[in-house]
C-alpha positions in Angstrom: -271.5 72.7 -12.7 -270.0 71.8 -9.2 -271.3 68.9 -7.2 -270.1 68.6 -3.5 -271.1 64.9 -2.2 -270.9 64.1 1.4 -271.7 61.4 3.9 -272.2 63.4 6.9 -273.2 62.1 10.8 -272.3 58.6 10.1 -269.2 56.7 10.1 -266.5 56.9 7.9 -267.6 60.9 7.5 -266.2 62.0 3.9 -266.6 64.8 1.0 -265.9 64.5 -2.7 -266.2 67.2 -5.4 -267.3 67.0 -9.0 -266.5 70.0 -11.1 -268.2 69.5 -14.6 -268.2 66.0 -14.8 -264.8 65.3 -13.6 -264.2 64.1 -10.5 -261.6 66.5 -8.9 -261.1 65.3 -5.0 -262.3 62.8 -2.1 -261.3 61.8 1.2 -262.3 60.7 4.4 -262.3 63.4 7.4 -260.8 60.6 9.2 -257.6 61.6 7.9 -257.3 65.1 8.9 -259.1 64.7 12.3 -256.4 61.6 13.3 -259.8 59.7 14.3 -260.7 56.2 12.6 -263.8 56.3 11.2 -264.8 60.1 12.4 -268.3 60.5 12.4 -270.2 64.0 12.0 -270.2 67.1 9.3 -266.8 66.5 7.5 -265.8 70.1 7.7 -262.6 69.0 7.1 -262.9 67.2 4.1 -264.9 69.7 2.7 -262.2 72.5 2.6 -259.6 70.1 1.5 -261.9 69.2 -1.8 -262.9 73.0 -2.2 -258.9 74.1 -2.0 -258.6 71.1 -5.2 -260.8 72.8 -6.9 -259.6 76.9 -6.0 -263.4 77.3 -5.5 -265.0 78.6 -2.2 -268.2 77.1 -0.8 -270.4 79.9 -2.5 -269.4 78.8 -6.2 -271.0 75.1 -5.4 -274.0 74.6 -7.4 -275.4 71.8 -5.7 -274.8 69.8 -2.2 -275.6 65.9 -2.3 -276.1 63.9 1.0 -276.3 60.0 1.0 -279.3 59.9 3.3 -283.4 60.6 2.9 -285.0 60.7 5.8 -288.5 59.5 5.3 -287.9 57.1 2.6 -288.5 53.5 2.6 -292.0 54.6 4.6 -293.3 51.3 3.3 -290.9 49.0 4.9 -291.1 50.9 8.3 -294.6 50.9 8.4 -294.7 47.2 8.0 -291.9 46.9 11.1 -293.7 48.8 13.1 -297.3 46.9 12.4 -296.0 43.2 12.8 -293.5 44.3 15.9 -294.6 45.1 19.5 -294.2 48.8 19.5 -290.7 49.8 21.4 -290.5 53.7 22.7 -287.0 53.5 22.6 -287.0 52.3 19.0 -289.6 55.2 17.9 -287.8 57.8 19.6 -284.4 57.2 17.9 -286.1 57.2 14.4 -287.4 60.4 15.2 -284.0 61.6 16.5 -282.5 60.1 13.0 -284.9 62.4 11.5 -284.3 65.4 12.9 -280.8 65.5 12.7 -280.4 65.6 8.8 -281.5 69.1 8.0 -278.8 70.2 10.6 -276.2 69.5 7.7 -277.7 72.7 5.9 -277.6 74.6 9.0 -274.6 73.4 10.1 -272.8 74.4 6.8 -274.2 77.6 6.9 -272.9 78.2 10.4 -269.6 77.3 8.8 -269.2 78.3 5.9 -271.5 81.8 5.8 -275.7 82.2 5.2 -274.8 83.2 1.5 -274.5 79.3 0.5 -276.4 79.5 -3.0 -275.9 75.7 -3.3 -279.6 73.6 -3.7 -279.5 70.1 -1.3 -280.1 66.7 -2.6 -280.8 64.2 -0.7 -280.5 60.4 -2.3 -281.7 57.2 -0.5 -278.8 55.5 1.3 -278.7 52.3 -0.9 -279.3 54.2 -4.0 -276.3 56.2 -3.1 -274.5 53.0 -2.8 -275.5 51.0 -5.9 -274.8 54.5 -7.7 -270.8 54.5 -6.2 -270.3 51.6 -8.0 -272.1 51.2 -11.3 -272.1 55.3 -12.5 -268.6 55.0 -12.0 -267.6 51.6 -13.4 -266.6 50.4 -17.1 -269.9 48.5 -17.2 -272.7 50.3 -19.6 -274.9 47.6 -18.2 -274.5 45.8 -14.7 -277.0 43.7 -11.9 -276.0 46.1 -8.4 -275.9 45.0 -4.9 -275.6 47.0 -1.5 -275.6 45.3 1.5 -274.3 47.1 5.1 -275.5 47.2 8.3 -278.7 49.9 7.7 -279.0 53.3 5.8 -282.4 54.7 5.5 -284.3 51.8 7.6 -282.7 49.4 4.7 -279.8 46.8 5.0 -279.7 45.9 1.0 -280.6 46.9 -1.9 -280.6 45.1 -5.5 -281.1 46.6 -8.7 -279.8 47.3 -11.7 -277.6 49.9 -13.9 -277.9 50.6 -17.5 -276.1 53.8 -19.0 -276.6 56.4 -16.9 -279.4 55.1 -14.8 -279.5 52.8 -11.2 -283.0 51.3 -10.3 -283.8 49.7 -7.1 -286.0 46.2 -7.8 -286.2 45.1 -4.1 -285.2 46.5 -0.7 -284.0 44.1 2.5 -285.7 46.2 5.3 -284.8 46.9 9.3 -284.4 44.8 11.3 -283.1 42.2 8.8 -279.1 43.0 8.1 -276.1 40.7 7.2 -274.0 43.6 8.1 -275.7 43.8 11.7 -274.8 39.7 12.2 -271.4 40.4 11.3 -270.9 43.2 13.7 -272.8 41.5 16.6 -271.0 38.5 16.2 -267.6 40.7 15.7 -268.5 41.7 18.8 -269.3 38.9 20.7 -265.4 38.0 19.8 -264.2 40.4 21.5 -263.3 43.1 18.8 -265.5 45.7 20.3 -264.8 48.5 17.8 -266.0 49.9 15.1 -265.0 48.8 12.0 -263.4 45.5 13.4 -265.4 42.9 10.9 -262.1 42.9 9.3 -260.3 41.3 12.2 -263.0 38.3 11.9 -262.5 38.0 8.3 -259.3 38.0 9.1 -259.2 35.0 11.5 -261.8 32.8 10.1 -259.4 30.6 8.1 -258.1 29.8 11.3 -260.9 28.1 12.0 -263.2 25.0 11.3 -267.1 25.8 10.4 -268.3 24.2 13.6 -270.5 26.0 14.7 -272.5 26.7 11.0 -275.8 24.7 12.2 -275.9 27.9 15.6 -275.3 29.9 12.5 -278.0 28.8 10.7 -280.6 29.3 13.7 -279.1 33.0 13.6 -279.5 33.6 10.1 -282.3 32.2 8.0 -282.1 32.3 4.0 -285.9 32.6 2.2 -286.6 30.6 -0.6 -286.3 34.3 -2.6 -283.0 34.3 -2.0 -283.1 36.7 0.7 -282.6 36.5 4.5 -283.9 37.2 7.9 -282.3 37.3 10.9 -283.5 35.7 14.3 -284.1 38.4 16.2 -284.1 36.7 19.8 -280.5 37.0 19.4 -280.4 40.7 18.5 -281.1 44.0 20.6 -280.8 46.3 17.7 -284.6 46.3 16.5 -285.5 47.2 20.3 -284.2 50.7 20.6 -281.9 50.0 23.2 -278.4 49.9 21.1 -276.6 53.3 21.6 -275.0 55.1 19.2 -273.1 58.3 18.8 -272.8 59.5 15.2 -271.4 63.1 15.9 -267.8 64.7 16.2 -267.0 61.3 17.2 -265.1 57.6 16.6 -268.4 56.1 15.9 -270.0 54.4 19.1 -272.0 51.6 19.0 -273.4 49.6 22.2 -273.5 45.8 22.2 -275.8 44.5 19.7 -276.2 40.8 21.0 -278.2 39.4 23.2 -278.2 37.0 25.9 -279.3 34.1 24.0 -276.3 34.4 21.6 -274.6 33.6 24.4 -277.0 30.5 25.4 -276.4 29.4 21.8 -272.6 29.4 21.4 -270.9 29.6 24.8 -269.4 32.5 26.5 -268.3 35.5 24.8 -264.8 36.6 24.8 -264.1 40.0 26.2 -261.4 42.3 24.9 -258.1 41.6 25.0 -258.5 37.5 26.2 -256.5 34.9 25.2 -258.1 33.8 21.2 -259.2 30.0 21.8 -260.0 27.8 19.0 -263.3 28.2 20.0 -263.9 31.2 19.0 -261.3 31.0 15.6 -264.0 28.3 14.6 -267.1 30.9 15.4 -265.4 33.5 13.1 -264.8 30.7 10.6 -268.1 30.0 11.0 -269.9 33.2 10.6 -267.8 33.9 7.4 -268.8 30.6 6.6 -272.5 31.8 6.8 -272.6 35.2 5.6 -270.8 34.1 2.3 -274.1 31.4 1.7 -276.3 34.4 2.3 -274.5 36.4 0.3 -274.3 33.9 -2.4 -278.3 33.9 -2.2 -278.9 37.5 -2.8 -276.2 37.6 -5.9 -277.9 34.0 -7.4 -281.6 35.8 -6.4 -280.0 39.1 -8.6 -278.3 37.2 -11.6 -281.8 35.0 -12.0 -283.9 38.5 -12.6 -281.7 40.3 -13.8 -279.1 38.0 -16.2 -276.0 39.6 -17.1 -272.6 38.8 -16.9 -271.5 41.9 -15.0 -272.0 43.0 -11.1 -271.4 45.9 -9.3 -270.7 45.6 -5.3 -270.9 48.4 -2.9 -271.8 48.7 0.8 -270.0 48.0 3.8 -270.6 44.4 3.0 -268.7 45.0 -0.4 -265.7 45.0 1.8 -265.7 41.3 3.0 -262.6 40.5 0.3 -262.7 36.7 1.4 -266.7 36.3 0.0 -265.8 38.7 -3.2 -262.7 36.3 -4.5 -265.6 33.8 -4.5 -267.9 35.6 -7.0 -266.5 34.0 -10.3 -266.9 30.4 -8.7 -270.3 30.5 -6.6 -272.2 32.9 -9.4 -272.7 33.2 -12.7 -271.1 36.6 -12.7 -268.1 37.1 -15.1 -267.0 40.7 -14.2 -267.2 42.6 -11.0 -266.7 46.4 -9.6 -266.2 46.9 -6.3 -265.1 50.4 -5.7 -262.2 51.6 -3.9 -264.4 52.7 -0.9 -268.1 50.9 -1.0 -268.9 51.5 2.5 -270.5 54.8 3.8 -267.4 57.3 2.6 -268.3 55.5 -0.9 -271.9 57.2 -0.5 -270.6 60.9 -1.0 -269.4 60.1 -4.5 -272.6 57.8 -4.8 -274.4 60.7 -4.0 -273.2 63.4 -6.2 -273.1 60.8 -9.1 -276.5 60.1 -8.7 -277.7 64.3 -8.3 -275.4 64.3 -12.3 -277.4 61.3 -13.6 -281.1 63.4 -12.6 -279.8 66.4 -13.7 -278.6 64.9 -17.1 -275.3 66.3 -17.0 -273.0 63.1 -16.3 -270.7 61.8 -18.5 -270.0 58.5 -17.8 -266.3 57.7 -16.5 -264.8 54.6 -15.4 -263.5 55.4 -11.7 -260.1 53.4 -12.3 -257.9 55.3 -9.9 -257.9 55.9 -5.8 -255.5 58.8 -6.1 -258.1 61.7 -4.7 -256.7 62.6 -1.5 -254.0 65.5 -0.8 -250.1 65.2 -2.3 -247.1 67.5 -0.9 -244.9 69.1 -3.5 -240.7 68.7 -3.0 -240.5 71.9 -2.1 -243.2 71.4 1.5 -240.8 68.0 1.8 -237.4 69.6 1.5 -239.0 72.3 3.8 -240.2 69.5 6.6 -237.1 67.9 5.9 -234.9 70.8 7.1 -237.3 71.6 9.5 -236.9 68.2 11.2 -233.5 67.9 10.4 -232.3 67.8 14.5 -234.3 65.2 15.0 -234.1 62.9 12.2 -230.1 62.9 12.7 -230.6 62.2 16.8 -232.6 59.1 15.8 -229.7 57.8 13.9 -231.0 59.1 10.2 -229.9 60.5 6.8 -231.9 62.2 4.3 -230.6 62.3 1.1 -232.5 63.7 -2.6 -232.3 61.4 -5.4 -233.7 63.3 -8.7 -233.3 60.6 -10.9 -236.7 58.6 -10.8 -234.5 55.4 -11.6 -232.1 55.7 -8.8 -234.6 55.9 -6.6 -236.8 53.0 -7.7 -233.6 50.9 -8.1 -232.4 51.6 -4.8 -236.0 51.0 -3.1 -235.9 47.9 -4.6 -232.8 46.7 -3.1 -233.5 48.2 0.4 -236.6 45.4 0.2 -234.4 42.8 -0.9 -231.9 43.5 1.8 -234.8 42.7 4.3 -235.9 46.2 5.3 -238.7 47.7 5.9 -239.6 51.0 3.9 -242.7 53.6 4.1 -243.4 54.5 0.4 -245.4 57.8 0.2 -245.8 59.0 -2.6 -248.2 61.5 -4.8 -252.3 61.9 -3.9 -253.5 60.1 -1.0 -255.8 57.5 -1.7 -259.4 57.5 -1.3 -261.2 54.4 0.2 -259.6 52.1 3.3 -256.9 50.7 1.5 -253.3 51.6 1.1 -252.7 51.2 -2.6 -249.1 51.7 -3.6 -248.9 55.8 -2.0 -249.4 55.9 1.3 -247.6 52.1 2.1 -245.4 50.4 4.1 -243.2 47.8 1.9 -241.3 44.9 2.4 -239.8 41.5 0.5 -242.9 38.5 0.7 -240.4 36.1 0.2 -239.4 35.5 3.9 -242.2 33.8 6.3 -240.5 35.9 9.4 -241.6 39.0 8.4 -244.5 39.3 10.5 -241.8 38.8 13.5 -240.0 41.8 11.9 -243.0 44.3 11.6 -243.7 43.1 15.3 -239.9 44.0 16.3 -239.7 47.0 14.2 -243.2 48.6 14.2 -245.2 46.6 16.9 -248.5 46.8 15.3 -249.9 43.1 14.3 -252.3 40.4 15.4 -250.5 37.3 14.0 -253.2 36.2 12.1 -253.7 39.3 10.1 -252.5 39.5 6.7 -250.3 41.9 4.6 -251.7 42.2 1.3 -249.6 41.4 -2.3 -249.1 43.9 -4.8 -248.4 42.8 -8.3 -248.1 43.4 -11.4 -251.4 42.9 -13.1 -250.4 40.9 -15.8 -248.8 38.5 -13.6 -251.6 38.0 -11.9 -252.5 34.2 -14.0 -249.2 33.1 -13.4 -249.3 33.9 -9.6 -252.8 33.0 -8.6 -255.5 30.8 -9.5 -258.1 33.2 -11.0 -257.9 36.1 -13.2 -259.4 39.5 -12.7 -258.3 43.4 -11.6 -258.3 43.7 -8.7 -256.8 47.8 -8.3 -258.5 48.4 -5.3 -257.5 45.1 -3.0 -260.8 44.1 -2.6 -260.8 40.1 -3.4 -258.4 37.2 -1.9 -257.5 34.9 -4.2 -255.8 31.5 -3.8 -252.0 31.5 -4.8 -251.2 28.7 -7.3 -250.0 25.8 -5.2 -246.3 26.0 -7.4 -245.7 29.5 -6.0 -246.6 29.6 -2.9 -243.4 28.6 -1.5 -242.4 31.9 -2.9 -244.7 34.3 -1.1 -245.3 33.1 2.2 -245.3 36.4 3.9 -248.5 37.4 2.5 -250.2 34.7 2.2 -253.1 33.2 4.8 -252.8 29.7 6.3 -255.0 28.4 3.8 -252.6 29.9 1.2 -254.9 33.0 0.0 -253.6 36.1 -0.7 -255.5 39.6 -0.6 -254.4 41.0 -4.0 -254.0 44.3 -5.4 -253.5 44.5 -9.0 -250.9 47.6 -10.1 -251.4 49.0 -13.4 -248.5 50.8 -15.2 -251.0 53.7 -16.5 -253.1 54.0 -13.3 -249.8 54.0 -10.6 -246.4 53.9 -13.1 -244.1 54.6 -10.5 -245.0 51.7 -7.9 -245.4 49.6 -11.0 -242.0 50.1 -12.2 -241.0 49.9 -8.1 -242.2 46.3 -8.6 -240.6 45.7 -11.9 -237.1 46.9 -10.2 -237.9 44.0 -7.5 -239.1 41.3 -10.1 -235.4 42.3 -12.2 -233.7 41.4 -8.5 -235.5 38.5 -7.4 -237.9 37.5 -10.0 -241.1 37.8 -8.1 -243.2 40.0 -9.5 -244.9 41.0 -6.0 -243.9 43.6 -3.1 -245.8 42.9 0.6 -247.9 45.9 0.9 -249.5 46.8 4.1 -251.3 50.3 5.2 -249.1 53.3 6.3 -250.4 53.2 9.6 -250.7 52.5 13.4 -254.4 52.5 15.0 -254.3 55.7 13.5 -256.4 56.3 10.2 -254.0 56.4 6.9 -251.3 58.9 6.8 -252.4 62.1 5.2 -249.4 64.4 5.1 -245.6 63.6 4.9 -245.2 65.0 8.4 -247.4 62.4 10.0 -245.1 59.7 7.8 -241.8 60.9 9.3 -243.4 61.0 12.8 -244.5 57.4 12.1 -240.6 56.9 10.8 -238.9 58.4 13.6 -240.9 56.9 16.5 -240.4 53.1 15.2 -237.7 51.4 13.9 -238.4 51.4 10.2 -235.3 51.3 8.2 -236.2 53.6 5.2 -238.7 56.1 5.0 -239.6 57.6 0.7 -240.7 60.9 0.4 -241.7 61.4 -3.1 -237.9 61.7 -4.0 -236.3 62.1 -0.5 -234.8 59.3 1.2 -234.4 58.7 4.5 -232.8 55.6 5.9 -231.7 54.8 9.4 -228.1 53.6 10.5 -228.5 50.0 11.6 -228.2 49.7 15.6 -228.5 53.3 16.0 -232.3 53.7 17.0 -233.4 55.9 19.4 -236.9 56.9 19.3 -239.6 55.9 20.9 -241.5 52.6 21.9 
């Protein structure tokens, strides 16, 4: 049985493909279009997942979509009765509507009339909940989704047992944690999409002074739920645009006036960051982690178990996660490697297995989906390129030996330098987690003045994330937990911090990403080559990228490589490394 998931017309547009159980293949369409967060049919995607599998569209059995138009009729109703009827509001419902069955007309346009494939449709949040706990090592889990909306819901909590997700209660439009984030995201200035990261990022900056505005903003229930103030909103009155389709998702400004009124001006993008506004974004992570904190005590008192499983945009807030053990009674947490909308298509198809009967229960432990180049396409790029990699300065050597190469890696990052590591499949989710990276030693503070030298491509107060060995994790931070998909920042013990100080935050957190020898055992034994010179079992790991999405291929690394001043570029076992002083690329 084939299953072809997809989140389609919505951000973070994506495809994954389940042949008989296993999954074979995911990405985002993001990566092959070259367009963060690519909205529409992911066309894409779809042929890379299909050319995985050697099938062609006509063999798939069964298409799922994260979306049900329709559903939640309940919760819309009661909107619509308690709220001054808004014609702009109606109308873009009904356009919501009508767009989904495009996706079956759409695909036949593309891909022939002959399709033989039925269509699934599965609520939003079920899709969510179902990314995480169908595919985690939990046979029994409380679930949570929380994002911005998806089927006329913001969250969802239920609960997983076996091969089963059921939804217990539903937070309904207009209510959203993820719509406060974003409208406060951009009331600081970081206007696109996908920039509640850079918030996160800055809030320890910050001093919660402004938490008492916050609280006027959003309003936690006595059920352990929230509601939003929706004097400060505009997205409940129709008159937010937004462009879903062959597109960088667009968004209009979701705030209102009074926001302003409340907290001062806003900043526009590109001003000078006060400490004003490093306080607001302290502040708002400051309240979205007591809401958050809410739902998951609100979940744990009905449904009492020691596990949870986390998906949803909201799933990626990896300052709120680290917090889970200590503000819940939670002991053990999932949080996939992509919970926000890409996270839907494999949500999706999941759920369409576990109806059907036909699901064998897997625990998801690896990100490794995407496409991989064999030696022979890299020699071939290699020697294709080979005029300009030696007028920017460059060798290229092939080491066979996997030893030599890890061993010598390991002492370019000593040395100080900066090195892309791609290696193998491309991973699947918004993280770059040990084969599509950029590397370098976290033992020296200056580093972020290096990438800004070399690479010229970081806010100050954003951090690079810590790869380590996951059984030094105890020893290194202060709690204890996998964390393979850098989803959680924990606090680095207070004796080693002095250590690590390139990837750690001002309030000495570190993002984490566990490595696991059987999951990733060439980046693991990377690390243990660095731990042999230095002692510190942790390498600085930050995404292989510009403003660009991920890269995909290994020609889109060596034009990263060649148009900065990185010092050593790894292609699977090709090494290229720059003669110092001899740069001459571009800006």
């Amino acid at each position: 049985m084939r299953i072809l998931g997809l989140n389609a017309y919505h951000g973070e547009s994506a495809a994954c493909l389940f042949v008989d159980g296993k999954l074979v293949a995911a990405a985002e369409e993001e990566r092959f279009r070259r367009i963060k967060h690519w909205a529409g049919l992911p066309t894409k995607a779809i042929d890379y997942c299909l050319r995985a599998a050697l099938l062609t569209m006509r063999e798939v059995d069964h298409i799922a979509i994260n979306r049900k138009p329709g559903i939640n009729s309940w919760g819309r109703l009661g909107f619509f009765l308690t709220h001054t009827p808004r014609p702009k509001l109606i109308w873009q419902q009904i356009k919501t509507i009508r767009t989904a069955p495009s996706i079956r007309d759409t695909l036949e346009k593309t891909y022939g009339p002959e399709l033989k494939a039925k269509f699934h449709r599965v609520e939003h949040h079920r899709a969510h909940l179902a990314s995480a706990f169908l595919v985690s090592p939990f046979q029994e889990a409380a679930c949570l989704s929380a994002d911005g909306f998806g089927d006329f819901a913001s969250c969802a909590m239920g609960f997983g047992r076996g091969d089963q997700v059921k939804i217990d209660n539903c937070v309904y439009f207009p209510h959203s944690l993820g719509i406060f984030y974003s409208a406060l995201t951009q009331f600081l200035g970081f206007s696109g999409y996908g920039d509640e990261d850079q918030v996160m990022s800055l809030s320890p900056y910050g001093e919660p002074n402004y938490l008492d505005q916050m609280r006027d903003v959003v309003r936690i229930q006595s059920d352990g739920t929230f509601r939003l103030n929706l004097k400060y909103f505009r997205h409940h009155a129709g008159d937010v645009s937004y462009n879903w389709n062959d597109c960088a998702p667009e968004v209009g400004t979701l705030y209102r006036k009074e926001l302003v009124d409340l907290l001062g001006a806003a900043r526009k993008p590109g001003e000078t960051l006060e400490q004003r506004h490093k306080d607001i974004a302290r502040s708002v992570q400051t309240m979205y982690e007591k809401a958050f904190f809410a739902l998951l005590g609100a979940l744990h008192k009905q449904h009492p178990s020691d596990y949870v499983a986390l998906a949803g945009g909201c799933a990626l807030n990896s300052v709120a996660n680290g917090k889970v053990y200590r503000r819940t009674s939670f002991k053990k947490m999932y949080v996939p490697s992509a919970p926000g909308d890409a996270g839907g298509a494999i949500g999706a198809a999941a759920y369409v297995m576990s109806q059907m009967k036909k699901s064998v229960r897997f625990n998801l432990e690896t990100a490794f989906l995407g496409p991989e180049s064999s030696e022979q396409e890299i020699h071939a790029l290699l020697d294709w390129k080979r005029n300009d990699i030696s007028e920017v300065g460059c060798t290229a050597a092939f080491i066979g030996v996997e030893e030599d190469l890890l061993r010598r890696t390991a002492q370019a990052i000593v040395d100080g330098k900066i090195v892309g590591w791609f290696q193998g499949r491309m991973e699947w989710g918004p993280h770059s987690l040990g084969n599509r990276s950029i590397l370098a030693d976290p033992r020296h503070a200056e580093v972020k003045d290096i990438f800004d030298a070399k690479i010229k491509r970081r806010e100050s107060y954003r951090p690079f994330a810590a790869s380590i060995l996951r059984e030094s994790v105890s020893d290194w931070f202060d709690q204890e937990d996998d964390v393979p998909f850098m989803s959680e920042v924990f606090q680095v013990r207070s004796q080693k911090q002095s250590f690590i100080p390139a990837v750690m935050q001002i309030d000495g957190s570190a993002r984490l990403h566990t490595v696991e020898k059987e999951t990733n055992p060439r980046y693991h034994r990377l690390i243990e080559h660095f731990r042999e010179l230095t002692g510190i079992p942790v390498v600085l790991n930050t995404a292989f990228r510009l403003e660009d999405p991920l890269v995909c291929y290994p020609e889109e690394a060596l034009d990263f490589f060649l148009s900065t001043e990185m010092d050593v570029l790894v292609l699977g076992n090709f090494w290229i490394e720059r003669t110092p002083g001899m740069f001459l690329g571009g800006s």
